[in-house]
C-alpha positions as CSV (number, residue, x, y, z in Angstrom):
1,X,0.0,0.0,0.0
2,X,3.0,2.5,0.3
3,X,4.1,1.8,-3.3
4,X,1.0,2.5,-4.0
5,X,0.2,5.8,-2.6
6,X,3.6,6.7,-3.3
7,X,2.8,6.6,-6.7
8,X,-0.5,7.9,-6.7
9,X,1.2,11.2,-4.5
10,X,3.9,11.5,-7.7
11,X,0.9,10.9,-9.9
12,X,-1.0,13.9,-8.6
13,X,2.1,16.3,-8.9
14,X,3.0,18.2,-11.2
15,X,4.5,17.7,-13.8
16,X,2.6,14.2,-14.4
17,X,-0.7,15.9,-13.0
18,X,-0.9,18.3,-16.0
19,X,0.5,15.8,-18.3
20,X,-2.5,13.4,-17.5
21,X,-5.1,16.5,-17.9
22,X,-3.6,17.4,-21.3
23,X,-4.5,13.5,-22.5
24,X,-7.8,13.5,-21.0
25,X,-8.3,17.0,-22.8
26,X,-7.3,15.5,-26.1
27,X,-9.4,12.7,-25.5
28,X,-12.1,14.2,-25.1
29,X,-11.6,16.3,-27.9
30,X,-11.1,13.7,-30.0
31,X,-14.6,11.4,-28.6
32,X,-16.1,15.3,-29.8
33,X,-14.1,15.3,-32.9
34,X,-16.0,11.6,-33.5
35,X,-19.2,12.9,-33.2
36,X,-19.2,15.6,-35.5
37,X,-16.6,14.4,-38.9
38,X,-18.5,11.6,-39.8
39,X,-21.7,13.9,-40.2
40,X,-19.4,16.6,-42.6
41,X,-18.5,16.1,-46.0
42,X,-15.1,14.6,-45.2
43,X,-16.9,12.1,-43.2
44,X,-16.0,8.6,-45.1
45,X,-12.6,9.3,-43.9
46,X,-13.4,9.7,-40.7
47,X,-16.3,6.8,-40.5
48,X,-13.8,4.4,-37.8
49,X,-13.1,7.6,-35.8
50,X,-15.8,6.8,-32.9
51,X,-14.6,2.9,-32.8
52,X,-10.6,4.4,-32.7
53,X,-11.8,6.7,-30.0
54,X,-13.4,4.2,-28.1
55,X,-10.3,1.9,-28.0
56,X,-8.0,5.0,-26.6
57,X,-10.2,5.4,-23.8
58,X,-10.4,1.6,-22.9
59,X,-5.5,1.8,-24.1
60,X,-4.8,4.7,-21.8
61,X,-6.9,3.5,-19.1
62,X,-5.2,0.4,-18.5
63,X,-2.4,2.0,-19.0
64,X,-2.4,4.6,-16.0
65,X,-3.7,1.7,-13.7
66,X,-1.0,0.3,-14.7
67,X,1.6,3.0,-13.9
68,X,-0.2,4.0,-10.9
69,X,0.5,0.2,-9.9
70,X,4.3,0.8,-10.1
71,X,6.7,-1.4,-11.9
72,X,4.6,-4.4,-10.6
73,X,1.5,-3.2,-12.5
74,X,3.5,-2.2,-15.5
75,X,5.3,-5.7,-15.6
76,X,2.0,-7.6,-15.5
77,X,0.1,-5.6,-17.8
78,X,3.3,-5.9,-20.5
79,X,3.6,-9.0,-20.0
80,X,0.0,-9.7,-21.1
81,X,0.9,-7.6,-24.4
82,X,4.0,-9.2,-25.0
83,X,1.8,-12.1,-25.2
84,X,-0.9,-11.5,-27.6
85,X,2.0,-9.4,-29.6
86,X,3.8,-12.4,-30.2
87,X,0.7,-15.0,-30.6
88,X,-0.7,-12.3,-33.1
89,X,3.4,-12.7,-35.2
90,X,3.5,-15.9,-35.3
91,X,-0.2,-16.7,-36.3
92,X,0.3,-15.0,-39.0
93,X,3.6,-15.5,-39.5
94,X,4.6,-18.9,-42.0
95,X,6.3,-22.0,-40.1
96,X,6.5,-25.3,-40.2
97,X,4.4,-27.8,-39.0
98,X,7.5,-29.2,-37.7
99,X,8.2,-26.0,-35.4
100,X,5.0,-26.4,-33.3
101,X,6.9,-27.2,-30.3
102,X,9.7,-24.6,-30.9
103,X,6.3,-22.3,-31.1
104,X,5.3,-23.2,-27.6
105,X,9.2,-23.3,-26.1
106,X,8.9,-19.3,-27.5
107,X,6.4,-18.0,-24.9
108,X,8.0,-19.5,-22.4
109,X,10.7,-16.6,-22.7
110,X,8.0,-14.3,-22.1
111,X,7.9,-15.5,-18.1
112,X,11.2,-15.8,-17.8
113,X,12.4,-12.3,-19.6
114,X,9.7,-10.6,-17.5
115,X,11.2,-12.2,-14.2
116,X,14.7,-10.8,-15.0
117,X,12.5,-7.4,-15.2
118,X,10.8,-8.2,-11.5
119,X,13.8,-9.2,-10.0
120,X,16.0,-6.4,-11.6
121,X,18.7,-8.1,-12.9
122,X,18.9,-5.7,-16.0
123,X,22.4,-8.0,-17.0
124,X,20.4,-11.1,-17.4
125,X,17.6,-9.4,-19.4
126,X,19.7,-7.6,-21.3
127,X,21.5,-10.6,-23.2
128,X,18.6,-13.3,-22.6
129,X,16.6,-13.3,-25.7
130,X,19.3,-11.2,-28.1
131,X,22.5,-13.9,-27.2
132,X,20.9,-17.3,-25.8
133,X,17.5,-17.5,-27.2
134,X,19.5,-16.5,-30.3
135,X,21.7,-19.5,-29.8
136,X,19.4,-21.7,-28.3
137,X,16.2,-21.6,-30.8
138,X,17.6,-23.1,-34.0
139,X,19.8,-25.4,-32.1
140,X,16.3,-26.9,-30.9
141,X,15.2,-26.9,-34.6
142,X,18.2,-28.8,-35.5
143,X,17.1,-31.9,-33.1
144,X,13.7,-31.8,-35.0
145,X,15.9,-32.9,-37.8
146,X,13.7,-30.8,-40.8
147,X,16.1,-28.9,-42.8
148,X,13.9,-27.4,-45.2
149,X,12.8,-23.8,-44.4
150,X,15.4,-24.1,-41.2
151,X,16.9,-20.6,-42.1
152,X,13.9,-18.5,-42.5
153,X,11.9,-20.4,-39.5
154,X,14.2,-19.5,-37.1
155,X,14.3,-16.2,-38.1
156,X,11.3,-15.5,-38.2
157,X,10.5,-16.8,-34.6
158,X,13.3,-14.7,-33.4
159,X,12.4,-11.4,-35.2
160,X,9.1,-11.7,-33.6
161,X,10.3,-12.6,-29.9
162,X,12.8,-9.4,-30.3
163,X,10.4,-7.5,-31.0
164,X,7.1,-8.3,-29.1
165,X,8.9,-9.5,-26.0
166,X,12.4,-7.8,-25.9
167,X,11.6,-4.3,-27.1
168,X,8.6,-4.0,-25.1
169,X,10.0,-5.2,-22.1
170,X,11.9,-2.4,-22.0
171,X,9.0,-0.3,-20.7
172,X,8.7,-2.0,-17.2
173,X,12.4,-2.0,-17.0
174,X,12.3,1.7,-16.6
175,X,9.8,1.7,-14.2
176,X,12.5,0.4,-11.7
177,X,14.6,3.5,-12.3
178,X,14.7,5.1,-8.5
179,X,13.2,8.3,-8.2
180,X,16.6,9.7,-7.3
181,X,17.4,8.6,-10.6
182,X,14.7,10.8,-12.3
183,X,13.8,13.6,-9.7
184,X,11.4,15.3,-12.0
185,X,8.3,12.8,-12.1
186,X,10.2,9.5,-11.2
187,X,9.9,6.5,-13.0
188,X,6.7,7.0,-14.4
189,X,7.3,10.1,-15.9
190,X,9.9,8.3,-17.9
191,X,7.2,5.7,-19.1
192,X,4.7,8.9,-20.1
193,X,7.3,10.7,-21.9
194,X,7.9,7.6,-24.1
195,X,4.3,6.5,-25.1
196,X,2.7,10.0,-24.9
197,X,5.6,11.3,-27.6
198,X,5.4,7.9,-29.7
199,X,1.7,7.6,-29.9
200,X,1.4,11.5,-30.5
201,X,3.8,10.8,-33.2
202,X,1.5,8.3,-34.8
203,X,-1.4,10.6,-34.5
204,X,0.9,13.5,-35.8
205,X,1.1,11.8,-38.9
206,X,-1.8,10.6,-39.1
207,X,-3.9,13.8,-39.0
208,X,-1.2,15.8,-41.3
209,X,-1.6,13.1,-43.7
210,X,-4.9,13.3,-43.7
211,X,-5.2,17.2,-44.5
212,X,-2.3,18.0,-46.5
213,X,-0.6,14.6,-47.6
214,X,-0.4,14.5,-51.4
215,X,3.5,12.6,-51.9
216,X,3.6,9.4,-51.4
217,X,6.5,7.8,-49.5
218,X,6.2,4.3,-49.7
219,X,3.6,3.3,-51.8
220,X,4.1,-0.4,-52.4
221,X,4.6,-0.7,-48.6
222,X,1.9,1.7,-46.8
223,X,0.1,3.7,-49.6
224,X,-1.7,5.8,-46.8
225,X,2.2,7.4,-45.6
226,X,2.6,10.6,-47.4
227,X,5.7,12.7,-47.2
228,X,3.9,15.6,-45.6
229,X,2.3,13.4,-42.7
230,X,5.9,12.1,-41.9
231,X,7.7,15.5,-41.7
232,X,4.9,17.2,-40.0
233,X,4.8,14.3,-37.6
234,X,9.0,14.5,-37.1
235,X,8.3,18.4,-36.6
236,X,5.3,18.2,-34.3
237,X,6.5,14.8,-32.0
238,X,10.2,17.0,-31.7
239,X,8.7,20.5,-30.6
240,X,6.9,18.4,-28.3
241,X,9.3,16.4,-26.8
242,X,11.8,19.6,-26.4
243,X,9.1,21.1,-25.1
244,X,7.8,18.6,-22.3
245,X,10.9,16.4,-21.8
246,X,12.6,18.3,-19.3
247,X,9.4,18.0,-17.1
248,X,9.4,14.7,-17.4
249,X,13.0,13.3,-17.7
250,X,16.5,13.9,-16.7
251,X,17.5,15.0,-20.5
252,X,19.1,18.4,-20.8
253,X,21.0,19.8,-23.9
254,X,22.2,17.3,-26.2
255,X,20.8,14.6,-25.1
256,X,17.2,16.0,-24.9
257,X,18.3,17.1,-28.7
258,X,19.3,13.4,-29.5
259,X,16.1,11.7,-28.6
260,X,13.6,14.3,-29.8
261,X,15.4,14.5,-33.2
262,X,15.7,10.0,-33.3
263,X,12.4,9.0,-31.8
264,X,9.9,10.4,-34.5
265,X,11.8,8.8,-37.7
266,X,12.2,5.6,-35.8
267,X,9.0,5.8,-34.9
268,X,7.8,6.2,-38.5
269,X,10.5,3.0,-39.3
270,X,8.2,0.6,-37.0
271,X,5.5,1.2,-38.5
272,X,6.4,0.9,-42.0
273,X,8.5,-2.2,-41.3
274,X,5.4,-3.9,-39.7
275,X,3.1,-2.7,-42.8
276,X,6.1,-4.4,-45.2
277,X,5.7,-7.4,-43.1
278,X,1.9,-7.5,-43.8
279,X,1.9,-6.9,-47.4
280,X,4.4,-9.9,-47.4
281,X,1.6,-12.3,-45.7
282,X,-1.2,-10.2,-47.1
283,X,-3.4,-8.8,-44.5
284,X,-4.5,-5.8,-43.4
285,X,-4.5,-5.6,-40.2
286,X,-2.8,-8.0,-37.6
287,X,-6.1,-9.1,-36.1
288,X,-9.1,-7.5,-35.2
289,X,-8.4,-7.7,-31.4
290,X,-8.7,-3.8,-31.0
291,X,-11.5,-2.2,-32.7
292,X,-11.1,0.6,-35.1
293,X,-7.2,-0.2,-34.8
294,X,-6.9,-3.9,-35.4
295,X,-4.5,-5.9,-33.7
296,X,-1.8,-5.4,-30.5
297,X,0.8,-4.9,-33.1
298,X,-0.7,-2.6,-35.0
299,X,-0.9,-0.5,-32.2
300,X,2.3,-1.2,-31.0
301,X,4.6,-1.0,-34.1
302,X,5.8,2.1,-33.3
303,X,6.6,1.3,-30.2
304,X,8.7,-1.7,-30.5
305,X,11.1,0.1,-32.6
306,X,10.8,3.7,-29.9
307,X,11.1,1.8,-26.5
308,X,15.2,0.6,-27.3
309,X,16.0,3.2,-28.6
310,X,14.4,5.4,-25.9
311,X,15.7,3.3,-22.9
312,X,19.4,3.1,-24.2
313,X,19.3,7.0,-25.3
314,X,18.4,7.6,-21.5
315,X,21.0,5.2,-20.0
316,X,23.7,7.0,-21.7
317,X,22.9,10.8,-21.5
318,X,20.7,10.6,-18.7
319,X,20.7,7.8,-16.0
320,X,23.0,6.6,-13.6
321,X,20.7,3.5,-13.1
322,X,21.9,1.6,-16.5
């Protein structure tokens, strides 16, 4: 209970208490914004804006009981998206009837990657799935004996435990930065920064595109990304995070430079590699598990690439922690 209301006390200070208003006010604008496109002339475009709406209110809120939980509630509710991230990958992903039990042996690094998280043993989680789930997984596909395929199986299983349990692992793992560490908002002001700026990003370029995209930038890949929605998302997401970061994080000068500058390109690099990989299998959407958005990974494209590459940027300008 002293975790808890130690959190909730840093949750109702400021810098986090505005930061939480500012969502809830664009939330709400945008549940208003729902209600009214559809009915204007634009309004095919905007005809999945209510369902998208919907889904943000039902994201964010888990989200903040999360964080209000502390690392514990941020490790258990990642862990549960970790899951369905990776189930979603490799449903869709091809493999081998052969691999089924190589399939199972994956999620079982889920657990175990998430206990290196709870026990803080960054060392451990830092090499576990990169160096010995690396080595181990087609090792364990050689004993199957099936040869044909081996190369691109075992790729492909590891691409998608890198990237749904590794990456997003990295989230809880900086909720157990001490609040000495990060003095203006604590750990969870770390956690904010990251999603708020990465999911802005997405929304960024999004609405940009929307109104004045006309170029398109890859058009065999993701027809919808225009060249105008991804520079006025990289503007936007940077002046933000200049703006708000030092509220929020430890980054000063160069550092705060580095991230705001990285973040929104690599951002935009999730997302188009993800929409490469479904063009390759041939779907739309990686399941229909979120309304208006489709799948966990369609949501969270962005951030598997962001979270890395957030954490490490902080470790080395910022933290004395990692």
């Amino acid at each position: 209970m002293t975790k808890l209301a130690d959190t909730l006390q840093l949750i109702g200070a400021s810098p986090l208490a505005w930061g939480c208003a500012v969502v809830a006010a664009f939330l709400i604008a945008g549940s208003a914004a729902a209600l009214i496109l559809p009915r204007t002339s634009a309004g095919p475009d905007f005809a999945d804006l209510g369902k998208r709406m919907i889904s943000w209110w039902v994201i964010i809120g888990l989200t903040a009981g999360s964080l209000v939980g502390g690392w514990q509630g941020t490790s258990v509710l990642f862990a549960i998206v970790s899951f369905l991230a990776l189930r979603e990958f490799l449903s869709l992903a091809p493999a081998r009837r052969e691999d089924r039990l190589i399939i199972l042996l994956a999620y079982l690094t889920i657990p175990i990657s998430y206990l290196f998280v709870i026990i803080n043993i960054y060392m451990f989680y830092l090499v576990f799935i990169p160096v010995y789930v690396f080595l181990a997984l087609p090792f364990l596909m050689a004993c199957i004996g099936q040869t044909r395929g081996f190369l691109a199986s075992s790729a492909t299983i590891h691409w998608g435990l890198v990237t749904c349990v590794y990456n997003i692992g990295f989230i809880p793992l900086l909720m157990r930065v001490p609040r000495w560490d990060a003095p203006q908002a604590g750990a969870v002001g770390l956690v904010f920064l990251l999603l708020v700026a990465t999911e802005a990003n997405d929304v960024f370029q999004y609405v940009v595109g929307k109104l004045i995209g006309r170029r398109k930038i890859a058009p065999k890949v993701s027809p919808g990304k225009t060249w105008e929605g991804f520079l006025g998302g990289c503007v936007l997401t940077t002046a933000l995070i200049i703006l708000i970061g030092p509220d929020f994080t430890p980054l000063r000068g160069v550092g705060l430079w580095v991230v705001a500058l990285s973040l929104p390109p690599v951002g935009f690099a999730g997302d188009v590699t993800f929409s490469a990989i479904k063009r390759d299998i041939g779907v739309k959407d990686t399941s229909h598990f979120i309304p208006g958005h489709g799948g966990v990974l369609d949501r969270l494209d962005s951030l598997t690439f962001t979270a890395p590459l957030y954490f490490h940027l902080l470790a080395y300008y910022a933290l004395a922690t990692y």
